[in-house]
C-alpha positions as MATLAB code, in Angstrom:
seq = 'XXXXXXXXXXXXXXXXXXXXXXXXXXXXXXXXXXXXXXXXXXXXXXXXXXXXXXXXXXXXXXXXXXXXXXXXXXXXXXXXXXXXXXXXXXXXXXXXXXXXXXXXXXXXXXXXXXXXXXXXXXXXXXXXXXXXXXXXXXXXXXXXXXXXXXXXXXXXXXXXXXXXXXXXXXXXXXXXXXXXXXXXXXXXXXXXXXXXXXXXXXXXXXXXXXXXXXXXXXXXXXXXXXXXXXXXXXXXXXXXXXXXXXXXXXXXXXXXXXXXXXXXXXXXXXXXXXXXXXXXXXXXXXXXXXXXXXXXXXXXXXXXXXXXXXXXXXXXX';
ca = [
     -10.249   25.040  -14.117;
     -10.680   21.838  -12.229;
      -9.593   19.756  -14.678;
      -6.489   21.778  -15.387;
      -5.845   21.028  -11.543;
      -6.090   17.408  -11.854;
      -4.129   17.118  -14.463;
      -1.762   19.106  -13.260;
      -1.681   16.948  -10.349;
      -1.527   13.215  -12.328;
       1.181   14.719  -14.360;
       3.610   15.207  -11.495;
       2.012   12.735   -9.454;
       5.245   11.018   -8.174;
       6.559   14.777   -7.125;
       3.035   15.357   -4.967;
       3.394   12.385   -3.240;
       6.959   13.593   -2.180;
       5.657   16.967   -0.969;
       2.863   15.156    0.790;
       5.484   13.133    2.254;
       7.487   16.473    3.480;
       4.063   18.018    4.614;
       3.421   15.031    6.865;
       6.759   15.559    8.637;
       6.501   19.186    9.324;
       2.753   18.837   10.077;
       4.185   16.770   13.067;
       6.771   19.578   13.726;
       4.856   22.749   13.542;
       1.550   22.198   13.703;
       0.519   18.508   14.630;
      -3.494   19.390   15.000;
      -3.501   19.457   11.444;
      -2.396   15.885   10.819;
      -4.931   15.076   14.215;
      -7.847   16.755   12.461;
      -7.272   14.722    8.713;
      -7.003   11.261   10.894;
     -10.414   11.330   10.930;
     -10.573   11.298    7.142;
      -8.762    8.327    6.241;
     -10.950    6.033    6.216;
     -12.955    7.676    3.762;
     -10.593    8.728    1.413;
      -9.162    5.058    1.778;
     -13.051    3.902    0.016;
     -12.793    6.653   -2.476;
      -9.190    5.677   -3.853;
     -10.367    1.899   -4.263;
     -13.439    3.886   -5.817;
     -10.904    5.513   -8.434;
      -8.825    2.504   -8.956;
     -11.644    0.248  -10.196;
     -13.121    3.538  -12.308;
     -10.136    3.919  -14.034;
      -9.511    0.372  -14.969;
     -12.663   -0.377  -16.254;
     -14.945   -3.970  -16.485;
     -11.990   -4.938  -19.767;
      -9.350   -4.078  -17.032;
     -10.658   -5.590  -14.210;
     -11.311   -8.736  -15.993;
      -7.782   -8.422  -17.594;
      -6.482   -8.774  -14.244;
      -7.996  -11.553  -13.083;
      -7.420  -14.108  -15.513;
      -4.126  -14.771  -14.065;
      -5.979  -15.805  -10.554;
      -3.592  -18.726   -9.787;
      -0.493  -17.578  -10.268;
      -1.720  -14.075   -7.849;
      -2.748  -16.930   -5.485;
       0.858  -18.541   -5.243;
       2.144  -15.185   -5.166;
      -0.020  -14.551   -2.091;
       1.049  -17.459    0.127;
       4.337  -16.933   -0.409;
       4.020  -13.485    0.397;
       1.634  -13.443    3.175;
       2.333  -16.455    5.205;
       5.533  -18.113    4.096;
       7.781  -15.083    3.974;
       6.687  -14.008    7.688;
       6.970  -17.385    9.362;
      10.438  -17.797    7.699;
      11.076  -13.565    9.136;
       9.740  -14.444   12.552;
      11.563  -17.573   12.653;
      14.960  -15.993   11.369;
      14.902  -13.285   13.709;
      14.257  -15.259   17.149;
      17.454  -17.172   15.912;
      19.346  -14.200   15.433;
      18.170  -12.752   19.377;
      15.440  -10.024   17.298;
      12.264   -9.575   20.081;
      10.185   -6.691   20.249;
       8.648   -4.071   18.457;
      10.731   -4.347   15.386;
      10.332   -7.911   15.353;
       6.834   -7.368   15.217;
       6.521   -4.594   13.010;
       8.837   -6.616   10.232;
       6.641   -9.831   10.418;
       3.095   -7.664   10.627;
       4.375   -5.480    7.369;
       5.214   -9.158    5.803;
       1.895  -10.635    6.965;
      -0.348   -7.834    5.603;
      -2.376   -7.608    2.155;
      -1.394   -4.894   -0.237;
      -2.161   -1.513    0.832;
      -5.424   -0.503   -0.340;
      -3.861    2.005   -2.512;
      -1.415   -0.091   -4.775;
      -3.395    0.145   -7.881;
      -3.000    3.625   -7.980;
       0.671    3.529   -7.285;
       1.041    1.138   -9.841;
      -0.494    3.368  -12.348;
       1.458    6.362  -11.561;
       4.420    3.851  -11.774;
       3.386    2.559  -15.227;
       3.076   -1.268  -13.496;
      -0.535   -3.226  -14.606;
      -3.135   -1.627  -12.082;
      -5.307   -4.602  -12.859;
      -2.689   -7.195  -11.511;
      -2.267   -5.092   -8.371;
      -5.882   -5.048   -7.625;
      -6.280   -8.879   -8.151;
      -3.230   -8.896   -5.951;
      -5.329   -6.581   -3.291;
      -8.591   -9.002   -3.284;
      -6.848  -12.305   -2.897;
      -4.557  -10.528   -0.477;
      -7.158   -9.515    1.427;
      -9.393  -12.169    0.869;
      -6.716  -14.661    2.359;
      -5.867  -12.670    4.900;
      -7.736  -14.330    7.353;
      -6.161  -17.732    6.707;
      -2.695  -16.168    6.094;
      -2.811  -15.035    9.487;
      -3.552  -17.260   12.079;
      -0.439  -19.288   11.944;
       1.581  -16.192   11.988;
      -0.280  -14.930   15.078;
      -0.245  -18.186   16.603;
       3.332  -18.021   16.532;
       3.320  -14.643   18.127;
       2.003  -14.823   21.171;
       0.193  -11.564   23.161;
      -0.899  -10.306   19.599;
      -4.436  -10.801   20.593;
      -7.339  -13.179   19.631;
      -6.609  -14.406   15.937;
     -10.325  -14.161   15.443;
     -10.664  -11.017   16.018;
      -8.928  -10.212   11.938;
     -11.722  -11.861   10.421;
     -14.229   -8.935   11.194;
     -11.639   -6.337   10.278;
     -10.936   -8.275    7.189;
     -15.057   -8.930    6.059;
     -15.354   -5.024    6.412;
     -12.426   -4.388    4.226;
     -13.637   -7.164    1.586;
     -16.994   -5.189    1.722;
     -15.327   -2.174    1.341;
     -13.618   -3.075   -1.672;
     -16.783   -4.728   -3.020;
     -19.012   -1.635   -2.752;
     -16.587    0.237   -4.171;
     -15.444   -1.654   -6.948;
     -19.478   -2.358   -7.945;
     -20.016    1.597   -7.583;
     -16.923    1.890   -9.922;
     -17.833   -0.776  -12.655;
     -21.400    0.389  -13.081;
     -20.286    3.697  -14.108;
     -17.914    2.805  -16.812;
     -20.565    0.144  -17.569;
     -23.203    2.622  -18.070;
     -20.872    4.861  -19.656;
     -21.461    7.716  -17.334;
     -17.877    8.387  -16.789;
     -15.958    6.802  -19.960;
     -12.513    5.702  -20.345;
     -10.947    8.455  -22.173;
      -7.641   10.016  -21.949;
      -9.298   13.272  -20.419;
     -11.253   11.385  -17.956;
      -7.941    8.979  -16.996;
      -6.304   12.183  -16.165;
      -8.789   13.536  -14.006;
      -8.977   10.235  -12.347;
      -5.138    9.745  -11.841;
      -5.010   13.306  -10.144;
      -7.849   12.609   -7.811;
      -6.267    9.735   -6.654;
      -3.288   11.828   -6.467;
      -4.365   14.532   -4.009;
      -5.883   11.249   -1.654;
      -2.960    9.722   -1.467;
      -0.707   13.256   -0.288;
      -3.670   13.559    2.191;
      -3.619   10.417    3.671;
       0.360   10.454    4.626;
      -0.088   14.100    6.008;
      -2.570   11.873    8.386;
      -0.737    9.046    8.934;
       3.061   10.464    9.801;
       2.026   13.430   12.893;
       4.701   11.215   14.792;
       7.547   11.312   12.361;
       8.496   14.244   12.525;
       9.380   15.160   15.879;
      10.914   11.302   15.833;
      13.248   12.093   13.614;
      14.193   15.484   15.296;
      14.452   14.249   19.069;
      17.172   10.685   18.028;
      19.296    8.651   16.171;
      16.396    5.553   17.254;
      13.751    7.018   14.564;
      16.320    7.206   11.616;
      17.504    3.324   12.152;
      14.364    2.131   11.654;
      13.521    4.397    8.696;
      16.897    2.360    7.385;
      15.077   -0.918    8.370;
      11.668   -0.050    6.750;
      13.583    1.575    3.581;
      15.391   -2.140    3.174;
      12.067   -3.832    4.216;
       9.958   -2.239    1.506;
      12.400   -1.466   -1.338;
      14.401   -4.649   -0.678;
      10.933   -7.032   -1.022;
      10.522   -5.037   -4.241;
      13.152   -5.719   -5.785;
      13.798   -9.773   -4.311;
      10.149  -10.040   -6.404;
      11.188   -7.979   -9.552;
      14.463   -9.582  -10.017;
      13.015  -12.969   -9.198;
       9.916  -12.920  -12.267;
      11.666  -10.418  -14.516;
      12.372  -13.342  -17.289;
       9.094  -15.336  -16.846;
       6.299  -12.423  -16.949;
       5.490   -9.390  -18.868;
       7.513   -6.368  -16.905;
       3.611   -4.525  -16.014;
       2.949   -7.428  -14.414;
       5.799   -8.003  -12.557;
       6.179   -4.808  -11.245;
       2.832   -4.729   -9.985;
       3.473   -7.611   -8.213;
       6.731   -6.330   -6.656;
       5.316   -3.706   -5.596;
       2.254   -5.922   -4.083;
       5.296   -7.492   -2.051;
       6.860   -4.179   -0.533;
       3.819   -2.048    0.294;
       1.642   -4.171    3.029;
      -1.527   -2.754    4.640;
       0.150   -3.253    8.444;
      -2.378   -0.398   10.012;
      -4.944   -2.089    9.366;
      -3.914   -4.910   12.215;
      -3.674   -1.858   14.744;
      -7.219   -2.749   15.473;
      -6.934   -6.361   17.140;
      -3.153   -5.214   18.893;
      -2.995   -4.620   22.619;
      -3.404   -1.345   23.200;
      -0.097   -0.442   24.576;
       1.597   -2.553   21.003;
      -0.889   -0.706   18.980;
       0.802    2.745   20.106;
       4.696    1.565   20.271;
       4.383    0.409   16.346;
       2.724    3.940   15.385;
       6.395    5.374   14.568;
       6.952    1.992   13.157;
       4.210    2.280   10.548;
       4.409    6.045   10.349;
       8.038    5.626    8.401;
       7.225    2.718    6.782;
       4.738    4.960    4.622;
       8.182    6.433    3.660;
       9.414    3.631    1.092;
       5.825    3.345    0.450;
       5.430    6.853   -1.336;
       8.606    6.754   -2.404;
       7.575    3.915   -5.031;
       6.823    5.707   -8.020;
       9.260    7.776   -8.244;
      12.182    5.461   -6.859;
      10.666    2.314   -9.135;
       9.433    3.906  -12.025;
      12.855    5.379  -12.821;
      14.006    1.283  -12.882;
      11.093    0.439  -14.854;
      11.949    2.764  -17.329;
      15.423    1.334  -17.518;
      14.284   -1.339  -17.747;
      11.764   -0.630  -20.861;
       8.462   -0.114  -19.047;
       6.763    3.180  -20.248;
       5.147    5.729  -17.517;
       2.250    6.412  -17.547;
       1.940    9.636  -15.368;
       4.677   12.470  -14.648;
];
């Protein structure tokens, strides 16, 4: 019975996320205790899907992955500190301040959200390139940073990242071990029936995270016209960056590997700076990041219908 559930779940996996997405914004609407009382759950079920991603790939996949270190490396200076000094830069020429300003360059300074390897799954992209692409993203984050926050100043103490940033690295350690010794040991193996059961786990976690995450969107969207022009900005933001990066590598890499990487470059880990923000930042960008999980969840679906144009078999429904 479980099972059937699961896979049930990783077969329409792109459709769940958009009902999660639909439950988040009427959970703000009609009954916004519910998306208070999951908050609390996050950060748990943010462990648990880097748990899944590192299960289902496997010690062959992980290492897979991470023969192509250097070339993730370039990838994540570009992404992660060139592309947001250039942003910041471009938009105090063009008269840009405030929140937006900062939300743009913070989305374009983050590491890949933690949950990119299982979008790239669903999507049919290389999950082992997006989790190199979540390490060394989060690895570098530290040094990626400071010359972006330098630049913008009342951000708060750069320093403060680093401790953020070791917790997430041992995050992703412990979970990644935890994940490798039991394909190692061959307590959970790498079948097609276990996949499946894997890929709808990580489904469910990621429609309960964005029921979390978007309480505020909802009534945003209701109450102005202000809400819905930056859900245009963030939909350009995070589709646009994907497709700059798939357009850019299409000829020169195998498509799973560029899409993976595309999608590395449009869906950025920006709560996780909410920590070291002033306070009164911290709760104007909320709405910010609350629609930018939009474009996020959108991926699959959205890009996997290109990949498959473009000749990249799905893996999940």
């Amino acid at each position: 019975m479980l099972f059937a559930l699961l896979d049930a779940l990783a077969r329409r996996a792109r459709h769940v996320l958009l009902w999660g997405l639909a439950l988040g914004i009427l959970a703000g609407l009609i009954a916004p205790e519910m998306a208070l009382a999951l908050q609390w759950a996050v950060a748990p079920i943010v462990a648990t899907l880097l748990f899944l991603a590192v299960l289902r790939l496997g010690p062959e996949g992980v290492r897979g992955g991470l023969q192509g270190w250097r070339q993730g490396l370039a990838v994540v200076l570009l992404m992660q500190l060139v592309v947001p000094v250039v942003a910041l830069l471009a938009g105090r020429a063009l008269g840009l301040e405030g929140v937006l300003l900062v939300g743009i360059v913070l989305v374009l300074a983050a590491a890949p959200i933690t949950g990119s390897p299982n979008l790239a799954i669903m999507s049919g992209a290389s999950g082992a390139v997006a989790l190199r692409q979540l390490v060394l993203g989060t690895a570098l984050l530290p040094l990626t940073t400071l010359p972006v926050f330098l630049l913008m100043p009342g951000l708060g103490a750069p320093t403060e990242v680093l401790a953020i940033v070791l917790r997430l690295l041992l995050l992703i350690a412990v979970s990644g071990a935890l994940g490798l010794w039991l394909r190692a040991r061959g307590i959970v193996r790498g079948d097609a029936r276990s996949l499946r059961a894997i890929d709808g786990s990580a489904t469910l976690l990621l429609a309960a995270i964005v029921i979390a995450l978007m309480g505020a969107v909802g009534p945003a969207l209701v109450s102005g016209v202000h809400a819905w022009g930056i859900l245009a900005l963030v939909l350009g933001l995070g589709f646009g960056m994907q497709l700059a990066m798939l357009l850019s590598l299409r000829r020169s890499l195998p498509l799973p590997d560029v899409a993976a990487l595309s999608q590395a470059a449009g869906n950025r880990n920006v709560a996780l700076f909410l920590g070291v923000l002033p306070l009164g930042m911290a709760s104007e960008l909320f709405l910010f990041i609350g629609l930018y999980q939009i474009p996020m969840y959108l991926t699959p679906l959205v890009m996997g219908r290109l990949y498959l144009r473009m000749g990249l078999a799905r893996t999940t429904g």
